[in-house]
mmJSON file of the N, C-alpha and C atoms, coordinates in Angstrom:
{"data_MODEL":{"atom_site":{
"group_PDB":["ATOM","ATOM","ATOM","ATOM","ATOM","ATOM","ATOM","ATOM","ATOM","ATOM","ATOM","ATOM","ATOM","ATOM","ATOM","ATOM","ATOM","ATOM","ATOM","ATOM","ATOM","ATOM","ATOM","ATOM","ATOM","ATOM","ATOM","ATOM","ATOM","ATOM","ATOM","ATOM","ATOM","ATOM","ATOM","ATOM","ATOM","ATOM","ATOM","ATOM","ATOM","ATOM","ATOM","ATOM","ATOM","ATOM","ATOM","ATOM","ATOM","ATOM","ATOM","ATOM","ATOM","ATOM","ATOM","ATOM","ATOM","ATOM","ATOM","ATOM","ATOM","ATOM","ATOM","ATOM","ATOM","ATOM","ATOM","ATOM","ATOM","ATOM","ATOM","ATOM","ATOM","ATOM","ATOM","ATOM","ATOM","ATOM","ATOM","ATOM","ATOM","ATOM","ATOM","ATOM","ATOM","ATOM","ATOM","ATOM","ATOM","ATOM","ATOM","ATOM","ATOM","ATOM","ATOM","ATOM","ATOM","ATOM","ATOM","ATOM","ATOM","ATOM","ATOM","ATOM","ATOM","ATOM","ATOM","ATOM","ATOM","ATOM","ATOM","ATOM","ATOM","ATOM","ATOM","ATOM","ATOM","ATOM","ATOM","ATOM","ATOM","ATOM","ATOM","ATOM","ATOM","ATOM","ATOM","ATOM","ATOM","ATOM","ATOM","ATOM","ATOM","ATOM","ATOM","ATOM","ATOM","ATOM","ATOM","ATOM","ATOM","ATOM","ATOM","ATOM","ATOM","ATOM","ATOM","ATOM","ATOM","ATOM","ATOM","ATOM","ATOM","ATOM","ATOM","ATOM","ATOM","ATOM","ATOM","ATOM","ATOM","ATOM","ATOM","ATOM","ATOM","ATOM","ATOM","ATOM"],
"id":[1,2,3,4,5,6,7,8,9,10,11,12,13,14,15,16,17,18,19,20,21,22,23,24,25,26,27,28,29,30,31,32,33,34,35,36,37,38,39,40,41,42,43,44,45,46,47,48,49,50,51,52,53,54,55,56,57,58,59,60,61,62,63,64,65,66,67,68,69,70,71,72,73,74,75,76,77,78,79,80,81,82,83,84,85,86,87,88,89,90,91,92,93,94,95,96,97,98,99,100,101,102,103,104,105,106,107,108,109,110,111,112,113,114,115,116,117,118,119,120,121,122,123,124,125,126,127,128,129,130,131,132,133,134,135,136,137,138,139,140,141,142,143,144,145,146,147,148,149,150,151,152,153,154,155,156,157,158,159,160,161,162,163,164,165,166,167,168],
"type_symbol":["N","C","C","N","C","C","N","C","C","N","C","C","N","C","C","N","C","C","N","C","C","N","C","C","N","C","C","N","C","C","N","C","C","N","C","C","N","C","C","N","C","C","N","C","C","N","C","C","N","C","C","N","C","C","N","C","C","N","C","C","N","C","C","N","C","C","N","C","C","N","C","C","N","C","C","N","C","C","N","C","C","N","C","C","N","C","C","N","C","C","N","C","C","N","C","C","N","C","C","N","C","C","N","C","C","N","C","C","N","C","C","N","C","C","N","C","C","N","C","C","N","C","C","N","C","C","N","C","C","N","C","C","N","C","C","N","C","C","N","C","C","N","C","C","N","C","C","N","C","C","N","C","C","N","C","C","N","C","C","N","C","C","N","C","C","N","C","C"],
"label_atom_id":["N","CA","C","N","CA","C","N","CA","C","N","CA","C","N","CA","C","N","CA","C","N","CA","C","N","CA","C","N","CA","C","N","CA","C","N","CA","C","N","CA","C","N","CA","C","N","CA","C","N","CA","C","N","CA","C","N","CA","C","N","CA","C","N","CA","C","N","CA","C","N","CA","C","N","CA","C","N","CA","C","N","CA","C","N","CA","C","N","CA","C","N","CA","C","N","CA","C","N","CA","C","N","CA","C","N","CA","C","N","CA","C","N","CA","C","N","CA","C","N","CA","C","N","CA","C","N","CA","C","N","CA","C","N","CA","C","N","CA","C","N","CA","C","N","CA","C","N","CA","C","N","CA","C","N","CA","C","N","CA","C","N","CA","C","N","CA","C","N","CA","C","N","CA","C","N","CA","C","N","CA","C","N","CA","C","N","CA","C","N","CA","C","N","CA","C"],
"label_alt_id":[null,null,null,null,null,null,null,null,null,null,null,null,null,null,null,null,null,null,null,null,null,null,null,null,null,null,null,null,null,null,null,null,null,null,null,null,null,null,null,null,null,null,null,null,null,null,null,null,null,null,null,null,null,null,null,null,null,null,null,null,null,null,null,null,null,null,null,null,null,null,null,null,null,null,null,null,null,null,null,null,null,null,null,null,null,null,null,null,null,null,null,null,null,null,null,null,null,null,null,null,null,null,null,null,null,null,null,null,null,null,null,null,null,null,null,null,null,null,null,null,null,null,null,null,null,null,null,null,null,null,null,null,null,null,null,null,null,null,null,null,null,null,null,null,null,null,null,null,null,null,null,null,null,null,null,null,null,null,null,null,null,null,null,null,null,null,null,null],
"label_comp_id":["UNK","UNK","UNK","UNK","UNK","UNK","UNK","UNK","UNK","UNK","UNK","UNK","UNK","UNK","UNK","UNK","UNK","UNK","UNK","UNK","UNK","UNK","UNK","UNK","UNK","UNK","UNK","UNK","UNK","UNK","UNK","UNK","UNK","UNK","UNK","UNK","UNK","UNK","UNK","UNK","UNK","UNK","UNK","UNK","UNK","UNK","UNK","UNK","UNK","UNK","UNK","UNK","UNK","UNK","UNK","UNK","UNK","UNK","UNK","UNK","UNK","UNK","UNK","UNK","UNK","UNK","UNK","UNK","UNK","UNK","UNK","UNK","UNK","UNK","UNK","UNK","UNK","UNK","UNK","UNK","UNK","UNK","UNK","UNK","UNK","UNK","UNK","UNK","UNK","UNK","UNK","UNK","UNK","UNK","UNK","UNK","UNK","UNK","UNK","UNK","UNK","UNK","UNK","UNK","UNK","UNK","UNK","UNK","UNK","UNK","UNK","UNK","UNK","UNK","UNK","UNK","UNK","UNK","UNK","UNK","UNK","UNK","UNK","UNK","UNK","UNK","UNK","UNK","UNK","UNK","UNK","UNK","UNK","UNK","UNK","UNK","UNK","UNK","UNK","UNK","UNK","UNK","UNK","UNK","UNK","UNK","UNK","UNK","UNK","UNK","UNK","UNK","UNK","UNK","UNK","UNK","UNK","UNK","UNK","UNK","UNK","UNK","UNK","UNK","UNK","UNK","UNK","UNK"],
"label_asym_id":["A","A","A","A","A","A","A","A","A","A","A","A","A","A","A","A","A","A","A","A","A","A","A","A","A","A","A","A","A","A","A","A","A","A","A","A","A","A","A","A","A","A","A","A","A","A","A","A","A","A","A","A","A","A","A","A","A","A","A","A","A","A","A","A","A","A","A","A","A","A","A","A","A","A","A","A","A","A","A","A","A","A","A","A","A","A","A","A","A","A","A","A","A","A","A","A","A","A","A","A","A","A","A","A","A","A","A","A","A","A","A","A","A","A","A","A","A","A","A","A","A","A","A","A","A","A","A","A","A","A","A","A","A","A","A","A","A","A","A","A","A","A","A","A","A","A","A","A","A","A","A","A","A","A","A","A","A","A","A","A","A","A","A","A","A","A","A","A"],
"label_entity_id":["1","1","1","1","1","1","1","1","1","1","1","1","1","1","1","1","1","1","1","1","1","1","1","1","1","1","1","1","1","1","1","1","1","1","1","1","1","1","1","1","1","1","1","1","1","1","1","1","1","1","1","1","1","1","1","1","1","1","1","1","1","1","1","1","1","1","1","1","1","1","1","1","1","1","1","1","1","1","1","1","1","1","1","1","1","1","1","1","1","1","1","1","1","1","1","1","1","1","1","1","1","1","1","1","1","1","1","1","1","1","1","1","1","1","1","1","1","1","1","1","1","1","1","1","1","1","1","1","1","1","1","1","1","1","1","1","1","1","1","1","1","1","1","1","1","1","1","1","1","1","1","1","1","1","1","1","1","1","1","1","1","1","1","1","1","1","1","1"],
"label_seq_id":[1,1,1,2,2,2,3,3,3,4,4,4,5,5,5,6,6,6,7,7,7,8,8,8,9,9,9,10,10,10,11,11,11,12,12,12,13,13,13,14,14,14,15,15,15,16,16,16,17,17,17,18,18,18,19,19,19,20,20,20,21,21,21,22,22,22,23,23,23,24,24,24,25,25,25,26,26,26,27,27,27,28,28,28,29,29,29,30,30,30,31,31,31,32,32,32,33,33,33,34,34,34,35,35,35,36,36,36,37,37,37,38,38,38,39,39,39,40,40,40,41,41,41,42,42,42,43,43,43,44,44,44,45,45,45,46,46,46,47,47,47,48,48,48,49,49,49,50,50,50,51,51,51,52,52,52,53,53,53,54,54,54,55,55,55,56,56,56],
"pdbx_PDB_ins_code":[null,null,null,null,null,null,null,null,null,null,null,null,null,null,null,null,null,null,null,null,null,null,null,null,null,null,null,null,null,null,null,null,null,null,null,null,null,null,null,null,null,null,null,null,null,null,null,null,null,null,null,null,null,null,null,null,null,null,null,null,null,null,null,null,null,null,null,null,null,null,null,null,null,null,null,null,null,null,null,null,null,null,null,null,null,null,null,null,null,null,null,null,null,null,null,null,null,null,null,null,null,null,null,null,null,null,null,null,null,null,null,null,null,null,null,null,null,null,null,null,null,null,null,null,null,null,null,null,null,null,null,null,null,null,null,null,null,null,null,null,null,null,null,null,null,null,null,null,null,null,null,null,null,null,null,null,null,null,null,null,null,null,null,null,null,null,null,null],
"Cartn_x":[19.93,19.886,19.476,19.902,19.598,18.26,17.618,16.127,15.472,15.718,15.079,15.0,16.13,16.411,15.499,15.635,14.706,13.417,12.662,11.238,11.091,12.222,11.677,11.749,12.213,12.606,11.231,10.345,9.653,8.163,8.476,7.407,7.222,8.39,8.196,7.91,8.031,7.958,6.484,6.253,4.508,3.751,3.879,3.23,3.562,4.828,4.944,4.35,3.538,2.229,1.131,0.898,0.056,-0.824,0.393,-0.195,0.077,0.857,0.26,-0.752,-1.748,-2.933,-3.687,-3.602,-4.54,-4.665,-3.539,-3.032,-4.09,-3.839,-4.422,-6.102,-6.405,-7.833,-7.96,-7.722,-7.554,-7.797,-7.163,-6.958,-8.46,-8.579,-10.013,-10.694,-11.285,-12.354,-12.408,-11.729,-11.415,-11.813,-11.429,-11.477,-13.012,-13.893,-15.233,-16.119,-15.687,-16.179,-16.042,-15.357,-15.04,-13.754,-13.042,-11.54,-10.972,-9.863,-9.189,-8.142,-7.334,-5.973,-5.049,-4.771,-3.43,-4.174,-5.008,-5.2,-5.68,-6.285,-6.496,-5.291,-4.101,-2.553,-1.691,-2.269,-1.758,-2.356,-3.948,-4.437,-3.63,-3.253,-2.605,-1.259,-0.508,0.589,0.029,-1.056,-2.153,-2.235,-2.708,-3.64,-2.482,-1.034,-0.511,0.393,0.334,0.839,0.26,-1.155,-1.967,-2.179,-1.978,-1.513,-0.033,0.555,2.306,1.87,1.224,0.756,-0.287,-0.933,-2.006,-0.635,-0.172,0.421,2.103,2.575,3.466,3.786],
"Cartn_y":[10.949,10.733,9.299,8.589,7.093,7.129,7.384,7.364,7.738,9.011,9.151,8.228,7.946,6.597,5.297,5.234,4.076,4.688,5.22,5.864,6.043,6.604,6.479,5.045,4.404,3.122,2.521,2.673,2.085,2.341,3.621,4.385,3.874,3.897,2.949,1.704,1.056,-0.176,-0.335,0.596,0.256,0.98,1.81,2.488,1.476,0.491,-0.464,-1.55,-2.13,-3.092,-2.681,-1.035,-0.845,-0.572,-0.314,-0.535,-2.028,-2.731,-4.028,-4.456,-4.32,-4.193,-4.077,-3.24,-2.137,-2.243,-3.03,-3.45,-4.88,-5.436,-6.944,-6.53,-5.619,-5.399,-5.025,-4.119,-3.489,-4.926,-5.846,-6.427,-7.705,-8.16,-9.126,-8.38,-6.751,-6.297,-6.578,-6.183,-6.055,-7.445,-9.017,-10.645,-10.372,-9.632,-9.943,-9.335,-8.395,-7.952,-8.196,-9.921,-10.324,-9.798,-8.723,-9.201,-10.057,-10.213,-11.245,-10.859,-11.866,-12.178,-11.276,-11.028,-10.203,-9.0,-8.327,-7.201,-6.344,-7.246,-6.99,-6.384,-7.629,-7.702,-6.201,-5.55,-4.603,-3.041,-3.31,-1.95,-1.393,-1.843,-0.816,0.003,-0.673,0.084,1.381,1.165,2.062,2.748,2.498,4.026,4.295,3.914,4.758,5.894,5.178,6.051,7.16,7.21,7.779,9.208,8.713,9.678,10.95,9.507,10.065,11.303,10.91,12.004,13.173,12.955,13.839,14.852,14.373,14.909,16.134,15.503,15.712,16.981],
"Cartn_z":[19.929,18.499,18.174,19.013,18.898,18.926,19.551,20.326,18.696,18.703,17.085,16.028,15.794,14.855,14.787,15.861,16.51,16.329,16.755,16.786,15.037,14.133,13.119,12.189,12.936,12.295,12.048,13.482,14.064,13.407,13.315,12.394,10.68,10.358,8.748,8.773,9.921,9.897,10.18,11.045,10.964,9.789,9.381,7.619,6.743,6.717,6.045,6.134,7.209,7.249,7.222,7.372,6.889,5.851,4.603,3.691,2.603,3.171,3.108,3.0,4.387,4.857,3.702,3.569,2.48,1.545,0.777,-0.6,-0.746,0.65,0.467,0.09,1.507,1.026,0.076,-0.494,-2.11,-2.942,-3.15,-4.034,-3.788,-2.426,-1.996,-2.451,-2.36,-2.609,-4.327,-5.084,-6.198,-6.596,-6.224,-6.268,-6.248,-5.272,-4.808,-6.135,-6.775,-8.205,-9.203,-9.252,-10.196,-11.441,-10.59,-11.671,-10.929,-12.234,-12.365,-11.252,-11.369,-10.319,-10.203,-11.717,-12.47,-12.566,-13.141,-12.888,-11.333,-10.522,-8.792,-8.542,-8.934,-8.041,-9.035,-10.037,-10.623,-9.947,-8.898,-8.904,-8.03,-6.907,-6.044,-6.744,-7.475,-8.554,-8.961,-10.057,-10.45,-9.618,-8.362,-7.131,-6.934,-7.004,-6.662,-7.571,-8.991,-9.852,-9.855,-9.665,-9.78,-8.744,-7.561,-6.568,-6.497,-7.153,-7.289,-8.874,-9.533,-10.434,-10.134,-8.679,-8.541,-7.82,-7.214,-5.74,-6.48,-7.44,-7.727,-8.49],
"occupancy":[1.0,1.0,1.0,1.0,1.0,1.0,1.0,1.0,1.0,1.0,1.0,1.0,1.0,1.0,1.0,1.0,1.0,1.0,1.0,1.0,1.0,1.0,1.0,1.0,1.0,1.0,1.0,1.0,1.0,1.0,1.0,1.0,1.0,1.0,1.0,1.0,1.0,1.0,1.0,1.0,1.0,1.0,1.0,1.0,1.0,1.0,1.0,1.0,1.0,1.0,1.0,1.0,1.0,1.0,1.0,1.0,1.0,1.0,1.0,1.0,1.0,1.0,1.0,1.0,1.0,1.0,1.0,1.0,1.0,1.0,1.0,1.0,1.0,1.0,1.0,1.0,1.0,1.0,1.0,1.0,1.0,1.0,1.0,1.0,1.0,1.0,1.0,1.0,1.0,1.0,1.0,1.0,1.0,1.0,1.0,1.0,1.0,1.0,1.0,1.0,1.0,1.0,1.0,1.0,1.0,1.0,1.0,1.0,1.0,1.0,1.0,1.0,1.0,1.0,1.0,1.0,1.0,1.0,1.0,1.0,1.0,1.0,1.0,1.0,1.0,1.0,1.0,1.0,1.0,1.0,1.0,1.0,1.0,1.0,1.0,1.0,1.0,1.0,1.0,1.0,1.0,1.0,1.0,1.0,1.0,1.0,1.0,1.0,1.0,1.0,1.0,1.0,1.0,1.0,1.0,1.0,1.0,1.0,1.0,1.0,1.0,1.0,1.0,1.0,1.0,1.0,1.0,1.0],
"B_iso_or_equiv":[0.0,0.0,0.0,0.0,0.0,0.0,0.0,0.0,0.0,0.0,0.0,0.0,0.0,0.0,0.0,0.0,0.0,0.0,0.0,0.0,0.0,0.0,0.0,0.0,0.0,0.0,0.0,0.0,0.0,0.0,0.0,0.0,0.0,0.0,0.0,0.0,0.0,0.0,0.0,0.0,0.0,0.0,0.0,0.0,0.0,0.0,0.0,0.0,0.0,0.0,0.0,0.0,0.0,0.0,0.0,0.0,0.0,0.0,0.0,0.0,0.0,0.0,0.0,0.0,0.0,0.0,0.0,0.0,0.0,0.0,0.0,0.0,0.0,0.0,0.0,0.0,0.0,0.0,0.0,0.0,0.0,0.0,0.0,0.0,0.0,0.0,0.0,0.0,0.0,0.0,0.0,0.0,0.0,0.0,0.0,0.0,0.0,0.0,0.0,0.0,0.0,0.0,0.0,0.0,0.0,0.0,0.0,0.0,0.0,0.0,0.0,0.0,0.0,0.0,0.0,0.0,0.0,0.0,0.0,0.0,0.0,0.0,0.0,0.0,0.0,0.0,0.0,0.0,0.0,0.0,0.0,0.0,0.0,0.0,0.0,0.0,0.0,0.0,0.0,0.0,0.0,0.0,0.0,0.0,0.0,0.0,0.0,0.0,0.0,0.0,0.0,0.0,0.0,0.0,0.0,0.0,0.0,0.0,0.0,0.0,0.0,0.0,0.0,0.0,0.0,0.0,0.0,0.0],
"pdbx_formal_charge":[null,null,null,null,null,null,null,null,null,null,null,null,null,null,null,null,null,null,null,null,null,null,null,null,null,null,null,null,null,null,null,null,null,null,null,null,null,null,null,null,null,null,null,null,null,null,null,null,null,null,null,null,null,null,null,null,null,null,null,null,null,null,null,null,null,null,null,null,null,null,null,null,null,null,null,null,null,null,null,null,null,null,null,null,null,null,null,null,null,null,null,null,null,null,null,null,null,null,null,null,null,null,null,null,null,null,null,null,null,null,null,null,null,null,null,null,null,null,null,null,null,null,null,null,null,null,null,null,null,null,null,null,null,null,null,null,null,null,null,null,null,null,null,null,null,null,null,null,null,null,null,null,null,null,null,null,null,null,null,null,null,null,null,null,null,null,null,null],
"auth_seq_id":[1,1,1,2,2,2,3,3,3,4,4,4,5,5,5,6,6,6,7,7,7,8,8,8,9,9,9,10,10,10,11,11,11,12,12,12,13,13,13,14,14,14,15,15,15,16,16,16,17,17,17,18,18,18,19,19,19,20,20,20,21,21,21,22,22,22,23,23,23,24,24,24,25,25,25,26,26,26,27,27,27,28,28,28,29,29,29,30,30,30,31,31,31,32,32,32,33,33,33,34,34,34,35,35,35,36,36,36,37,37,37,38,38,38,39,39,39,40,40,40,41,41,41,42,42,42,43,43,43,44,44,44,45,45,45,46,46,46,47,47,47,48,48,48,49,49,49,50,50,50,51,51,51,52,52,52,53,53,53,54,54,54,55,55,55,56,56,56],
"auth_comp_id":["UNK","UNK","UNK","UNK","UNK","UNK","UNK","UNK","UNK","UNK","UNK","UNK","UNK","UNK","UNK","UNK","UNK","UNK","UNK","UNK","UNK","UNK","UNK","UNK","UNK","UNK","UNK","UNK","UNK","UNK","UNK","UNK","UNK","UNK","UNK","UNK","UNK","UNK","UNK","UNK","UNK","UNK","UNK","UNK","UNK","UNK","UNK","UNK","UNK","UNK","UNK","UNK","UNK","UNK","UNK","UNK","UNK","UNK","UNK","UNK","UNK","UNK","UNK","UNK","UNK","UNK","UNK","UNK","UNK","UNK","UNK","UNK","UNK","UNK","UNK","UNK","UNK","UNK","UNK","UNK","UNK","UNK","UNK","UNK","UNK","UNK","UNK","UNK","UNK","UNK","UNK","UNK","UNK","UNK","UNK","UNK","UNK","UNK","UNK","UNK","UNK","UNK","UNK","UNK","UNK","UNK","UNK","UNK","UNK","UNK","UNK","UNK","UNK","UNK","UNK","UNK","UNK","UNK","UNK","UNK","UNK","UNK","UNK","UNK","UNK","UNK","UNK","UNK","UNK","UNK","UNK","UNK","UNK","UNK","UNK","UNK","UNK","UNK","UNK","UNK","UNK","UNK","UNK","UNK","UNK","UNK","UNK","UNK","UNK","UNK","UNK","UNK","UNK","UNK","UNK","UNK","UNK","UNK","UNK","UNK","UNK","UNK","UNK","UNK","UNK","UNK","UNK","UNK"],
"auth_asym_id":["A","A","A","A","A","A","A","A","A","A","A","A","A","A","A","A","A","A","A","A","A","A","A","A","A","A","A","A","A","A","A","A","A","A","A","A","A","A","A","A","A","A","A","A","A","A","A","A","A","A","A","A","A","A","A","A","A","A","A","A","A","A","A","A","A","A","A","A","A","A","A","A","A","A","A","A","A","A","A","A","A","A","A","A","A","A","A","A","A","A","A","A","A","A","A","A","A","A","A","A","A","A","A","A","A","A","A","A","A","A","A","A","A","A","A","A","A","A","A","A","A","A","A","A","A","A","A","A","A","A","A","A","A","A","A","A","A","A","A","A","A","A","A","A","A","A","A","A","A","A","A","A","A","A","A","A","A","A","A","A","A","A","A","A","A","A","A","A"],
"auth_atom_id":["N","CA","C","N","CA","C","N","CA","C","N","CA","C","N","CA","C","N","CA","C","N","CA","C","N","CA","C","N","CA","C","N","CA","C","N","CA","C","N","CA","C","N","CA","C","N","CA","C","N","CA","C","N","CA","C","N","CA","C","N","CA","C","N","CA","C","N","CA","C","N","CA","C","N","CA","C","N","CA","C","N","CA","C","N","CA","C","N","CA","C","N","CA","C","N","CA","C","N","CA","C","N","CA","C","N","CA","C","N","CA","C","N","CA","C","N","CA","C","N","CA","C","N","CA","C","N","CA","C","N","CA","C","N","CA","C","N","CA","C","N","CA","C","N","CA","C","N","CA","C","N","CA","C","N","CA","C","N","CA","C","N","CA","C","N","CA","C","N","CA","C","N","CA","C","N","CA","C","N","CA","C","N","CA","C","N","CA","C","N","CA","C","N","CA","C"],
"pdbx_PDB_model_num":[1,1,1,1,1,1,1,1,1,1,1,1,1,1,1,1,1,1,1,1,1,1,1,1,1,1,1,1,1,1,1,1,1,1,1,1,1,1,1,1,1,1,1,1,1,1,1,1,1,1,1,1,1,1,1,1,1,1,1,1,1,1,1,1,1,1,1,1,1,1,1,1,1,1,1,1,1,1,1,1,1,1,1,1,1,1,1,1,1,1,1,1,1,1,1,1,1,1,1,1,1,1,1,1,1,1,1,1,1,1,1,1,1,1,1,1,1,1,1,1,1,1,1,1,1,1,1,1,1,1,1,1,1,1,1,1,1,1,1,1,1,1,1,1,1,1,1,1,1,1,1,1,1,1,1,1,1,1,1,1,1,1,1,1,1,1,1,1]
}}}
């Protein structure tokens, strides 16, 4: 049971830098097209409301 725990620990912990990752790129690509700071640092919220509304 331990073993599991651990393996899933391990598992969020890596989906959790990965979309870090993703967020950052998300937001440089977004810098490279000229928005702004505050709306870049708002899209990933967005893609995901957005999902959480497709999916739900």
């Amino acid at each position: 049971m331990e073993e599991a725990v651990q393996a899933a620990r391990a598992h969020v912990h890596d989906r959790a830098w990965q979309f870090l990752e993703r967020k950052a790129d998300l937001i440089r690509r977004l810098q490279k097209f000229g928005i702004d700071d505050e709306r870049a640092a708002a899209a990933p919220q967005w893609a995901l409301d957005v999902e959480l509304l497709v999916s739900g």
